[in-house]
N, C-alpha and C positions, 0 to 999 in steps of 0.2 A: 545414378539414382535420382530420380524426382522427387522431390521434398517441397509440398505445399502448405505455407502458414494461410491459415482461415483467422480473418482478425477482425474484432467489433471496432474499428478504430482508425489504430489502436494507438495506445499510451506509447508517449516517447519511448521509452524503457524498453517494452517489449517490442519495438518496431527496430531499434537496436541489434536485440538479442536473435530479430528472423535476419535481418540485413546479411549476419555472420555468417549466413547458413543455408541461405536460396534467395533467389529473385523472383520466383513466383508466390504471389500472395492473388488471396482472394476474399473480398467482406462477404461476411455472414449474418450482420444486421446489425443492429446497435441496441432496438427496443423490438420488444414482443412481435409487431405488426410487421415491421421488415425479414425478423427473423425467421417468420411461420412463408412468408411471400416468396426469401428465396431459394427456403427450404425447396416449397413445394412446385418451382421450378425446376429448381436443380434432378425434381426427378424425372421430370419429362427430358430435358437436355441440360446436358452438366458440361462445359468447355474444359474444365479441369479435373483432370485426373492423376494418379500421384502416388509412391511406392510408398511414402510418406505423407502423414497427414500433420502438422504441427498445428495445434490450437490454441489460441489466447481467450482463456477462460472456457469454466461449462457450459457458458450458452452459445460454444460453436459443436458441442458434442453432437447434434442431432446432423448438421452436416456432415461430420466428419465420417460417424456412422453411416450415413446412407452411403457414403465412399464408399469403406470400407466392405457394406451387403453387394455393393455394383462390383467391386473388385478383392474376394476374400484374402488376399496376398497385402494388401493395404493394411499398413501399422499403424496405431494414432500415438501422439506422443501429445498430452498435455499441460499446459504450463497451467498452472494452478497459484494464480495470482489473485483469484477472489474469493467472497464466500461460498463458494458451491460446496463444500464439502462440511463446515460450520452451520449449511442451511438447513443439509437434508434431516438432522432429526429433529428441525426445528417447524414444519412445514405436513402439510397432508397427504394423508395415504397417498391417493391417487402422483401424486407430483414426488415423492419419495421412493416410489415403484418405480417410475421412470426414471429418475436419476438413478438410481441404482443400476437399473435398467443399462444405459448409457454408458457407467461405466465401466462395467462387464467386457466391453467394445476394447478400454484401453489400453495400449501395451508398456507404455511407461508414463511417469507422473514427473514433472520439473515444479518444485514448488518455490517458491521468493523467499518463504525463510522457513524454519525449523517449527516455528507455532503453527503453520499451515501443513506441513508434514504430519504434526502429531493427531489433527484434525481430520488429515487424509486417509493416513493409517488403522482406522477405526472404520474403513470400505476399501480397502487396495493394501495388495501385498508392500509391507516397508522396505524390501528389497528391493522394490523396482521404483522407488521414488528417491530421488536425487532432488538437492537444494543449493541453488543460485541464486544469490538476494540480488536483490536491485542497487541501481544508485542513484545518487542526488542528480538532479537535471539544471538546477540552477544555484550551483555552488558556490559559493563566495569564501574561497580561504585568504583572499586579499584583508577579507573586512576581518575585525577586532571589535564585537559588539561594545556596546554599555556595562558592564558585568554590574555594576553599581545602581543602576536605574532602578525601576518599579514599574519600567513597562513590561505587558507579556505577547507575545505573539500567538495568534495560528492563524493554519493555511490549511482549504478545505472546501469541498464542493459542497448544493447543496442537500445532500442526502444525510440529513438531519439523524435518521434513526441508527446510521452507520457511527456519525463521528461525535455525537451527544454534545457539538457545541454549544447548546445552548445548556446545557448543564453548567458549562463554562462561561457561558454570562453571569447564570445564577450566584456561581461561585464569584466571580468577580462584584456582585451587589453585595453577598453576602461580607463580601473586605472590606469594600469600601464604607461599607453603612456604621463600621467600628475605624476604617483609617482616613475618611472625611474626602472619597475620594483620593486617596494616594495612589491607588493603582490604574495603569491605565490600558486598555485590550483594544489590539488590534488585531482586524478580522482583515483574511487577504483570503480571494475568491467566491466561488457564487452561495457559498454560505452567507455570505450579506443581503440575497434575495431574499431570505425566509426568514431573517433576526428581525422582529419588529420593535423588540425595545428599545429607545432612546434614553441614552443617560451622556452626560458631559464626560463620562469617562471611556466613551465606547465606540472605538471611531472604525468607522464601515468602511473599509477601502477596496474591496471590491476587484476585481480584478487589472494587473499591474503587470506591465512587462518589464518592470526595476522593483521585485521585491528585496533586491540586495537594501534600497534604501530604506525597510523595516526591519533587515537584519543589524543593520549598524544604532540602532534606536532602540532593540529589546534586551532583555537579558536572560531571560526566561520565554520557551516556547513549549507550550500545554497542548497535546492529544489526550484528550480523554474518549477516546474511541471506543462503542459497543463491542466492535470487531473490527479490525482492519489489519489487514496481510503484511505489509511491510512500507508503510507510507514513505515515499522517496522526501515529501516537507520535513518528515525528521531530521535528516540525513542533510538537508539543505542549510536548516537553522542552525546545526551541529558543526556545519562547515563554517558558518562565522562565530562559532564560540559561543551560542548560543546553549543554557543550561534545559534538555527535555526534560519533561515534566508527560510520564507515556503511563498506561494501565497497561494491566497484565496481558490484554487482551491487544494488543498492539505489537506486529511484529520484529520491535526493535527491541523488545521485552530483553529477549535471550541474548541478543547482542550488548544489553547494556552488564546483567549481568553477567558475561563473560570477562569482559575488563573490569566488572568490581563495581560498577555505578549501579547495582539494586537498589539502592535509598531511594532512589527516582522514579521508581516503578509502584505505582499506588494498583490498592486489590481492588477497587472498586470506581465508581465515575460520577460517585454522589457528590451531588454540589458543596456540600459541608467538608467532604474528605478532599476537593481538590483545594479549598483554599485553604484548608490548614494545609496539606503538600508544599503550596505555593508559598505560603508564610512563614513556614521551615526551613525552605531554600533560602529564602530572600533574607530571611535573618542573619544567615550565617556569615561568618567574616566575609571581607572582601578579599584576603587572599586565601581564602578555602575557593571562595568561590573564582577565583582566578584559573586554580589549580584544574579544578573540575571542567572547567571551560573548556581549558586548553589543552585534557585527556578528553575532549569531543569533539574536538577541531582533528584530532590525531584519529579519532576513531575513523569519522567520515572521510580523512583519505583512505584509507583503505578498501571502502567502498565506490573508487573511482571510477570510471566509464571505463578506462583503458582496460583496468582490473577485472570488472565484472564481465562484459563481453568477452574477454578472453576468458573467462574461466566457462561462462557457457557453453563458446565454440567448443572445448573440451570435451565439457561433459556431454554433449550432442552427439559429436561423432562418439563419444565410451558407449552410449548406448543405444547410436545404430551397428557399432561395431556388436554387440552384445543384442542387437532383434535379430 
């Protein structure tokens, strides 16, 4: 059986989870203007063709498609790692009809967590979607954070309207301007392109290939996320005993309260509600917060690479056994 991953990229993670399961891949674009480019080659002469189609995210659906119309026998199987399915009621007739459109095409759904499922379920039958979370890519269970400090961490590209970190500066002004500067945030990735405020407490570090050295410095690490699938920096921070601080709408949500840690999962991403979140934590004893730490150290091994990609391979072949 020919099984080809079509992939904008892609993410460690998901470059992992094809590795498992074929050596033929193929990019599909990254942005708009590559996307529509190789589309509309592909229909003149396509080199790859494939019993399977695997995609990483909705914006390889329209390739995958045009497979599938060149060869009706052709399955698509979807990893649904992004907002595509959280977009469409949020987004225009025209572009809504299409997606829809699109996914009519798909014959099974792989989602990254259980929050992404419940999003996908509301256009795709819940029996054909199966969920694989991710894992951490730059783990540190060697390191033993600060549990004591008042520093905070996050890790974050620059797509501002996804990860609302700059809610999380605000919340950080709003602390300090009553703790005299006592808190101090650290921004790791290209979210430091677009932060333009400057304060002594706000330190821009940008992209690091030793973010182990800001795990061992924070004690608290804040997603305040509009929406995001299953951020692997949770998972990261979580690995050196780092306390998240995640919204509802982040897909670690479900995983925290499964072990009991819901306190940590705020409803909302308003600058006022993260830092009271954050000064609630940070109050609490030092061996509460020991305790908690190191029920997140435990969490994130189990989210291990070994782990994860085996459970994929799994569930891969369950449901080409089952197309």
């Amino acid at each position: 059986m020919k099984i080809l991953f079509i992939h904008q990229g892609p993410h460690k993670v998901h470059a992992e989870f094809a590795k498992s399961i074929t050596d033929r891949w193929q990019f599909y674009g990254n942005d708009r203007k590559s996307i529509i480019k190789i589309f509309l080659r592909s229909i003149i002469k396509d080199k790859y063709n494939a019993d399977v189609v695997f995609s990483e995210g909705g914006s390889g659906l329209p390739l995958a498609v045009l497979k599938r119309l060149k060869n009706p026998q052709t399955k698509i199987i979807l990893l649904n790692a992004d907002k595509f399915f959280y977009l469409i009621s949020r987004t225009s007739f025209p572009k809504r009809w299409l997606m829809s459109f699109l996914i009519s095409f798909v014959d099974h759904i792989i989602a990254v967590s259980e929050m992404n499922k419940r999003f996908a379920s509301d256009y795709f039958d819940s029996t054909n979607i199966s969920v694989v979370n991710a894992f951490g890519v730059n783990v540190s269970f060697d390191i033993n954070c600060r549990i004591d400090t008042s520093n905070i961490l996050f890790i974050g590209d620059h797509r501002i309207s996804d990860k609302r970190f700059d809610n999380l500066v605000e919340a950080l002004n709003l602390l300090n301007k009553d703790k005299e500067g006592k808190f101090r945030l650290y921004l790791i990735g290209s979210c430091c392109d677009v932060v333009e405020e400057d304060f002594n407490w706000l330190h821009k570090v940008g992209f690091t290939k030793h973010p182990e050295e800001y795990f061992s410095e924070c004690s608290i690490y804040v997603h305040p996320a509009e929406f995001d699938p299953f951020p692997v920096s949770v998972l990261e921070a979580m690995s050196a005993g780092i306390i998240p601080i995640i919204t509802e709408n982040t897909g670690q949500s479900d995983v925290l309260k499964k072990h009991g840690l819901g306190f940590l999962i705020m409803d909302d991403n308003e600058p006022a509600n993260i830092a009271k979140k954050i000064l609630e934590i940070y109050s609490k004893p030092v061996e509460w917060k020991k305790e908690v730490s190191l029920k997140c150290k435990e969490i994130s091994r189990i989210f291990s690479k070994e782990n994860q990609v085996k459970k994929f391979k799994k569930t891969f072949n369950e449901i080409l056994e089952k197309l």
